[in-house]
MIPAKE-69103 format. One record per residue (C-alpha): x, y, z. Coordinates in steps of 0.02 Angstrom, whole numbers, plus 50000, padded with zeros to 5 digits. Each point is the difference from the previous one (the first is absolute). Example, Ala and Ser with C-alpha at 12.3 -4.5 7.8 and 13.67 -1.06 7.14 Angstrom:
% residues 2
506154977550390500695017249967
% end
This chain:
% residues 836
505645085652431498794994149847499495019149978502115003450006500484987549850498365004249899500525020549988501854995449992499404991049833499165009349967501205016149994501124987849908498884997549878499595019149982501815003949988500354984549852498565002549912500585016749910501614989049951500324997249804499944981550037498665000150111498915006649856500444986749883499824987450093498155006550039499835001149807500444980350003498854994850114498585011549938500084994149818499814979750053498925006650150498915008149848500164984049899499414987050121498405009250051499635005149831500224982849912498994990050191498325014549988499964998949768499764981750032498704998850133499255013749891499834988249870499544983850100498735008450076499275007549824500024984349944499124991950151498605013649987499804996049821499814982950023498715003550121498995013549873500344992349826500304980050009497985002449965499764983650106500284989750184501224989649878500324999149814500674982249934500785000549828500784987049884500274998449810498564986049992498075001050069499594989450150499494983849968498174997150052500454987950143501425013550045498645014249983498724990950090501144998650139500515017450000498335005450003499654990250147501285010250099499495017949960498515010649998499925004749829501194997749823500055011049873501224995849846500845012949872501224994849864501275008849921501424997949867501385012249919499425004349811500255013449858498645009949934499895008049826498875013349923500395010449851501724992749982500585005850169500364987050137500095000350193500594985150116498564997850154499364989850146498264992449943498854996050161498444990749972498745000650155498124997150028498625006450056500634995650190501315012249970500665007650127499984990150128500715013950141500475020949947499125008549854500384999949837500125016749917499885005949842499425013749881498855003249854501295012649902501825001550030500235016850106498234994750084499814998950201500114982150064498364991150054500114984050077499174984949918499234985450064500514989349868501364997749867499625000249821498364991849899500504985449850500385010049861501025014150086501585004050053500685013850101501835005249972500875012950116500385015849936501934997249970499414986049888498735009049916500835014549948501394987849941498914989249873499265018949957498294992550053498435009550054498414994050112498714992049883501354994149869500474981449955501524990850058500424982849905501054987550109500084983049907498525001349880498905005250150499425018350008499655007950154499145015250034501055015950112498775004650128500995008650156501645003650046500744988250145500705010650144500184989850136499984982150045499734994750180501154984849975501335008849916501324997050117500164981549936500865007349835501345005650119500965014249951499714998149786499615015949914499164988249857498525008149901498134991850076498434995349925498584993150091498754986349897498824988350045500534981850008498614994349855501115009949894501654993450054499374982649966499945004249816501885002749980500434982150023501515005250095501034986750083499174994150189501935000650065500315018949930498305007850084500575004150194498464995250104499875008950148498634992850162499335015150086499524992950160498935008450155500634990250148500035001550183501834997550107499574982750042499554998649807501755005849955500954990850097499004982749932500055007849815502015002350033500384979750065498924993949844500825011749874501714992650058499484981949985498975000549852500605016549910501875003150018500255006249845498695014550039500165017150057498945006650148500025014950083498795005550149499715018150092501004991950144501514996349910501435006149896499835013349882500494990949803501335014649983500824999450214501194989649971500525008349836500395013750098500734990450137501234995149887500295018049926500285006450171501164983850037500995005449852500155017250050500594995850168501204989849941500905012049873500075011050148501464991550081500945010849861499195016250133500524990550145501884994849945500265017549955499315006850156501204988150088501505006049915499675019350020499584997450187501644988250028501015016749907499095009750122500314989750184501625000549953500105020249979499105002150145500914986350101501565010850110498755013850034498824988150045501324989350097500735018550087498365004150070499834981650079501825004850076499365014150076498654992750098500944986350054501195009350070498525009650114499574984050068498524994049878499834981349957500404993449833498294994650002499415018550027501205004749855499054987049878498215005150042500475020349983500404991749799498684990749994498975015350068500865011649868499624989649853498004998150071499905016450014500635002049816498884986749926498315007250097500505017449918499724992249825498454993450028499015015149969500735005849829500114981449940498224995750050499285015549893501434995749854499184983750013498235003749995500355010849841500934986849910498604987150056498685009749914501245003749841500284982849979498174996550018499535012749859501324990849900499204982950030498335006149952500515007549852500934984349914499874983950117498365002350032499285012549853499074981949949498894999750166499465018449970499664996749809499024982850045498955012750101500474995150201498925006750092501384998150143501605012849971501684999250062500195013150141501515005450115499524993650171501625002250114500004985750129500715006850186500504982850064500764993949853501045016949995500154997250184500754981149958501065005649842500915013550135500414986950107500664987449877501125015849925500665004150182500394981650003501265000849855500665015850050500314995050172500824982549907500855012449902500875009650141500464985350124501945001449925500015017550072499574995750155501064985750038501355009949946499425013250112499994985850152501734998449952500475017050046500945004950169500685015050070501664996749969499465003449841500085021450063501724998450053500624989849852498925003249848499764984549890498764995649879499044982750039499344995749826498324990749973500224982249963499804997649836499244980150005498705009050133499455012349877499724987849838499354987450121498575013650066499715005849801499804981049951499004997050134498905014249942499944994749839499544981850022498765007350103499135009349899500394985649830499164988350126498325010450009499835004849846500594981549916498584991549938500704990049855501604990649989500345001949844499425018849986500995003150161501664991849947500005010449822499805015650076501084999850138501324989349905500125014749869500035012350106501574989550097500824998249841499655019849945500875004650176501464986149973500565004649850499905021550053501104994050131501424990549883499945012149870500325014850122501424989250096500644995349823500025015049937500615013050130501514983750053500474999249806500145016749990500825006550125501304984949977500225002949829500275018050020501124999350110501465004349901499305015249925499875017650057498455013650004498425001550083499064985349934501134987850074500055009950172498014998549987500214984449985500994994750118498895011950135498564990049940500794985050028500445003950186498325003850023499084983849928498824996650099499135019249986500235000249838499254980849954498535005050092499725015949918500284989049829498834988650073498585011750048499965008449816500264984449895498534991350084499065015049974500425001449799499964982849984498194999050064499635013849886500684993549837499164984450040498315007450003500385014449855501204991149887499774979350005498294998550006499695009149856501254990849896499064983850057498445007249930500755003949852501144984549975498384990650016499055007749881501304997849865500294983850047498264994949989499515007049854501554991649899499054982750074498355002050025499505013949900498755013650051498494992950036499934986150150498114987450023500234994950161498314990349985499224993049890498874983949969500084986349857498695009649888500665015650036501764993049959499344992749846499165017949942501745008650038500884988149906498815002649846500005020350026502054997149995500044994049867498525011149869501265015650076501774990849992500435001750190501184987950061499684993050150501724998750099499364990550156498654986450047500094990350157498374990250060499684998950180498434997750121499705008250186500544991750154499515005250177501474995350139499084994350145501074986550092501805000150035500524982750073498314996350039499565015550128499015015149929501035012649930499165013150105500704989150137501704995149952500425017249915499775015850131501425010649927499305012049897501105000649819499495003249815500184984549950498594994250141498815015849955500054992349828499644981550045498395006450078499155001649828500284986349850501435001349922500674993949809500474981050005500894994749846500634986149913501524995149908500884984049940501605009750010500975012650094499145016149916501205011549890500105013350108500034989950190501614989450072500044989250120500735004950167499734983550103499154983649985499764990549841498535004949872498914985149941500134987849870498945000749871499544982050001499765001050187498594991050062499915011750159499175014749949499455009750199501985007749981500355019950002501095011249965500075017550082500545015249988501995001750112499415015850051498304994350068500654983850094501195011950080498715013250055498904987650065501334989350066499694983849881501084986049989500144986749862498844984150046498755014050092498124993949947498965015649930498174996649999499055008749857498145001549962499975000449811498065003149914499264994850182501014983050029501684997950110501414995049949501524996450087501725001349916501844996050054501285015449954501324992349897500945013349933500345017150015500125012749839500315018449991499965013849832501254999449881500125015149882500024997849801498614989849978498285011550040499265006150161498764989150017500344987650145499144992750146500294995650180499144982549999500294986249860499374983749987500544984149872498674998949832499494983050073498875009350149498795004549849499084984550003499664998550183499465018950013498455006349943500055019349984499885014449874501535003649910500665017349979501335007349894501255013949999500775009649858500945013449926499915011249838500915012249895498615013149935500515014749890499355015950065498705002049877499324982750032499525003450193498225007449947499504982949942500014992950152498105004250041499494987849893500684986550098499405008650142498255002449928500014979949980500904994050169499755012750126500954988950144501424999749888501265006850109501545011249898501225012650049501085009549903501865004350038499535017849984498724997250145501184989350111501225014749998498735013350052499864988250142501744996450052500485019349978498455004450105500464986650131501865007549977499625017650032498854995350145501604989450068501345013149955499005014150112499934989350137501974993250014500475019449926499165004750168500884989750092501595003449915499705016050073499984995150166501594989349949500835016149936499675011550135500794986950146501244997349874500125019650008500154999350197501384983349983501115013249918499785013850125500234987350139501564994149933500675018449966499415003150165501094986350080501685004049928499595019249997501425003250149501284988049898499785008049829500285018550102501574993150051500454993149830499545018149930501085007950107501394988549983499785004149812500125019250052501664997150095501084995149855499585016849910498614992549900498395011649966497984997550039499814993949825500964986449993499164994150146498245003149910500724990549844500494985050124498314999650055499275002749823500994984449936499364990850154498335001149982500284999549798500474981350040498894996550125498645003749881501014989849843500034984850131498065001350027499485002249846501164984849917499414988850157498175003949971500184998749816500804982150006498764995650106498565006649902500864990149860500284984150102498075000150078499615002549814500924986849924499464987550150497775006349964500464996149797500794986550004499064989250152498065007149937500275002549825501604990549948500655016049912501495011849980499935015950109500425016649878500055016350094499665016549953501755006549991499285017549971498854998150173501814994250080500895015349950498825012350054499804990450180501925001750041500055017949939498335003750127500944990250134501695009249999499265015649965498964997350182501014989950089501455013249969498845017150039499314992950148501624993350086501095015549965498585010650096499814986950124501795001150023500165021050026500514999650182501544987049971500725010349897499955012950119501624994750074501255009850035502164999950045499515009250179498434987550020501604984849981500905008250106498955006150127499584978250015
% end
């Protein structure tokens, strides 16, 4: 009996599967099918590059790093609990020869360097690598060959960094601790740490770094004491996270998220579709009730059909997927992760295709499909054979179908949620993206229709049709305004905001930006200022703060959602001080300190922050400022105001904290340079090599770089947007194909021609695509307006000229590709009406 039901589905299937809609909805499944297991085997790709290089390249058991160097109680202790130390130091700097200038990573070792790996380098740039046993002798430095063919330097020459000169012996290739640098593409050098001690550079600007050979045991011990004794410290071990995992944890996260966009459209197309499908369907159940088989027979032959459907997509989806897997890989490796290959990792990304993940990501596809198809099978129970003798359509409940989609989508919001605040933005603008395509294309197909009513021609008619037909026709609306909405997003609003930015920070804080520098070098800037006539626009002291404790449990502890603002707090951030509420801040809660207050451990912090970590006013923050913790009481809340520079910070303090905190101050600033004045920045340079500048010019080539990088990526998923957007419309054409035939033919019967009925249609879909294209311009313009004015406190301009040329793409497609969808409805005919 088994063997009877499996080849009766089997035939059904075989019979179905040749069906117009049977094809589509195979094209549905296949493309989120391809999605899933293409997004689940790129990231265990990654994790498990990352694991492998934190096994070849960490260069130690464990690496401990912090801003200070170890006490020598703390390093005596340390010491005790591992095998061997070996320390390198590092800081950020410019160097200068000849008038040309090159930002870099300076690394001081010793003679114990390395402690685990080789070290490779080369006598001549273009010269085989030879490994060396140590780094570089006092006197020498050895610059990789990026770097040295940026300063135009040559083996044997002199390089100058703060009065010292050092000798260019070799050319740095590889560093067997490299993977602490994470993924910067920063210019290295390599000196000996005599040498660095000659700069006189700050203690709290030099990142020390604790190579440690340990055992497991060793770890573990090493781990407890660093969180008692060291919270402020990084530490990373072969047996733990990767620096960059949960980076891309959170990319992945993000990803998964947007692709409840995939999954809402996939819901809609396949709802169209049930319902097409639903009297056949619902006949053949008929038919075999009526021979004496058991509803429940009836359900598992549909069950069986769709099975059979799904397994026949494996094939061609696990080989699409495979191919996009390694695409996306080569993609990765040539911008994500170009700085690993140029840092010379010995480790490379490679395509390695995971079975039983595949295996898994099948089975939690065939889980939402099945999700998705449980309204067409309790309307299916529904059916009787009654149904044979009089012929009535049982429709699919419509609460049953948005309860299975929502169900869907929470489930698959809940998996990839790892951030409130990230979680509600993105799904709240994609809510309010699909609200308002649904009001505009209620509002405008109602209003029209109503208030054409008392005219005559064919738009009205259209009109009216369309309206009589809402629910296709929102959904169709619906499926290409999300699609163009996503698409202007990514094409048209983030480059305004790159350009609105620039513009509006060069009108503030002119075109060149120190983001660090110390009370010398602050003093020497002021003085070069002034010998050239540069005004300096911005200056804003401040000192770094490590965030340690929240409410007196580690923050390690009491923080485990990942978020950006959390990823920051793990390294020292800017602390500043002000007696007043800054120029460009206001205050969004609280109430900010008097300046004759004689408590001085209150903060202020960033709205945005306190949200994304989930602060509340009153919360204590513990901070370990110049070695020494501090706890303060959050008083007040502040977030940017536009019009007064773009220099702010997310922690402030009162004035009055000065005198009970010992630590170096800092200072940021901004300048207006003429073009021509630019070149005399190496002397500055030349003098204070840890002087720390940026020009505007330079934090545009960053932000377009990061904004092409980001515009592929969401373009590519556009296009995965597009194409079920695409299959929306053919499932909707699909669905009313028999009613518009009848329409047609109607048309035909009162004497009217073919082409009338083609310039119905034309005007339908003319409007259709006018509707999408106003709904997911608005909402472009809405997002916009909401990004502007909540981040940067300023007005939202389009590019009117963009705006035009989207609507004319839209209605130009939208139009072409309905009217040939719609070829067979308008194949009606008088003797077709008649013969019904």
């Amino acid at each position: 009996m088994r063997v009877e039901k499996l080849q009766l589905a089997w035939h059904c299937y075989q019979q179905q599967k040749q069906h117009s809609k049977a094809r589509v909805l195979r094209w549905v499944q296949g493309i989120l099918l391809l999605f899933i297991v293409t997004l689940s085997q790129t990231s265990a790709n990654i994790q498990a590059y990352l694991g492998l290089n934190l096994a070849n390249l960490l260069g130690a058991d464990l690496v401990l790093s912090q801003p200070r160097a170890l006490t020598a109680s703390q390093y005596t202790e340390l010491s005790a609990m591992a095998e061997q130390i070996v320390l390198t130091e590092s800081l950020t700097t410019t160097l200068t020869h000849n008038g040309q200038w090159q930002r870099a990573t300076l690394k001081a070792v010793a003679e114990d360097y390395p402690l685990q790996g080789e070290l490779q380098s080369a006598a001549y740039a273009g010269e085989p690598d030879s490994a060396s046993s140590q780094g570089p002798a006092v006197g020498e430095i050895w610059l990789d060959s990026r770097l040295l063919a940026g300063l135009g330097l040559q083996i044997g020459e002199q390089l100058h960094i703060g009065g010292q000169q050092l000798t260019v012996a070799r050319v740095l290739l590889h560093e067997p601790d490299r993977l602490m640098e994470g993924h910067n593409v920063e210019m290295r050098a390599l000196l000996h740490r005599a040498d660095l001690q000659q700069f006189s550079a700050a203690d709290d600007i030099i990142q020390h770094r604790y190579l440690v050979s340990a055992n497991a045991q060793q770890i573990a011990t090493i781990l407890q004491w660093q969180k008692n004794q060291l919270p402020a410290a990084q530490l990373h071990h072969k047996h733990g996270a990767h620096p960059l995992a949960l980076f891309w944890q959170r990319t992945e996260n993000f990803i998964g998220l947007a692709s409840v966009l995939l999954f809402f459209m996939a819901a809609i197309a396949m709802q169209q579709l049930s319902r097409a499908q639903l009297q056949q369907q619902q006949l053949f159940s008929a038919v075999c009730l009526s021979l004496g088989a058991t509803k429940q027979t009836v359900l598992l032959i549909a069950v069986l059909n769709w099975l059979f459907g799904f397994l026949s997509l494996l094939p061609p989806v696990l080989a699409l997927s495979a191919l996009c897997h390694w695409l996306l890989l080569q993609w990765l490796k040539l911008h994500a992760f170009a700085g690993q290959e140029l840092a010379g990792s010995v480790t490379a990304l490679t395509w390695q295709p995971d079975i039983v993940l595949a295996v898994t990501a099948v089975v939690a596809g065939a889980t939402i499909f099945f999700v998705f198809n449980l309204p067409l099978w309790l309307a299916l129970w529904q059916c009787s054979v009654r149904q044979l003798i009089q012929p009535q359509q049982q429709r699919i409940s419509s609460a049953i179908v948005l309860g299975c989609a929502l169900l869907v989508l929470a489930a698959v919001a809940l998996y990839y949620s790892d951030n409130a605040l990230l979680s509600a933005m993105l799904l709240g603008a994609m809510a309010i993206s699909i609200v308002l395509l649904l009001a505009l294309s209620w509002l405008v197909l109602s209003l029209g229709e109503k208030l054409s009513q008392p005219f005559s021609g064919l738009l009205p008619f259209a009109l009216y049709m369309m309206k009589q037909r809402l629910l296709s026709k929102t959904t169709q609306v619906l499926g290409i305004g999300l699609a163009a909405f996503l698409l202007l997003f990514t094409l048209m609003l983030l480059k305004d905001l790159g350009d609105s930015m620039t513009a509006h920070q060069r009108a503030h804080d002119g075109n060149l930006l120190v983001s660090q520098a110390s009370a010398t070098q602050m003093a020497a800037l002021e003085l070069w200022a002034a010998q050239h006539a540069i005004a300096i626009r911005q200056h804003k002291p401040f000192m770094y703060a490590q965030l340690t404790h929240v409410n007196g449990g580690l923050l390690s502890d009491v923080m485990q959602k990942p978020s950006d603002s959390l990823a920051t707090f793990s390294r020292p951030v800017r602390l500043h001080w002000s007696a007043a509420i800054p120029g460009n801040n206001r205050l969004v809660s609280g109430q900010w300190w008097q300046s004759s207050a004689d408590n001085w451990q209150q903060l202020s912090v960033e709205q945005e922050v306190m949200t994304d970590l989930g602060l509340q006013l009153g919360d204590k923050l513990g901070l370990v400022i110049a070695g020494h913790y501090v706890e303060f009481s959050i008083t007040a809340t502040h977030a940017y105001k536009s019009g007064a520079g773009a220099i702010t910070f997310w922690l402030q303090m009162p004035p009055a904290a000065l005198a009970h905190i010992s630590a170096p101050h800092y200072a940021m600033a901004s300048l207006e340079l003429q073009p021509q004045q630019f070149a005399l920045l190496g002397q500055l340079w030349q003098q204070h090599p840890t002087l720390r500048m940026v020009s505007l010019q330079e934090l545009t080539q960053r932000f377009d770089s990061s904004l092409a990088m980001v515009t592929q990526l969401i373009s590519a998923f556009a296009g995965l947007i597009t194409l079920l957007a695409s299959i929306v419309i053919v499932s909707s054409v699909q669905a009313v194909e028999a009613q518009e035939q009848k329409k047609n033919s109607i048309i035909l019967s009162f004497g009217l021609s073919k082409r009338t009925c083609l310039q119905l249609n034309s005007i339908e879909w003319l409007v259709t695509g006018a509707v999408a294209a106003a709904s997911a311009i608005v909402a472009t313009w809405l997002a916009g307006l909401l990004i502007y004015q909540s981040q940067f406190a300023l007005p939202y301009q389009p590019d009117f000229g963009w705006l035009l040329a989207t609507v004319t793409i839209i209605l130009s497609l939208v139009t072409a590709l309905g009217i040939l969808l719609s070829q067979r409805s308008l194949s009606g005919s008088v003797r077709q009406l008649l013969a019904e």
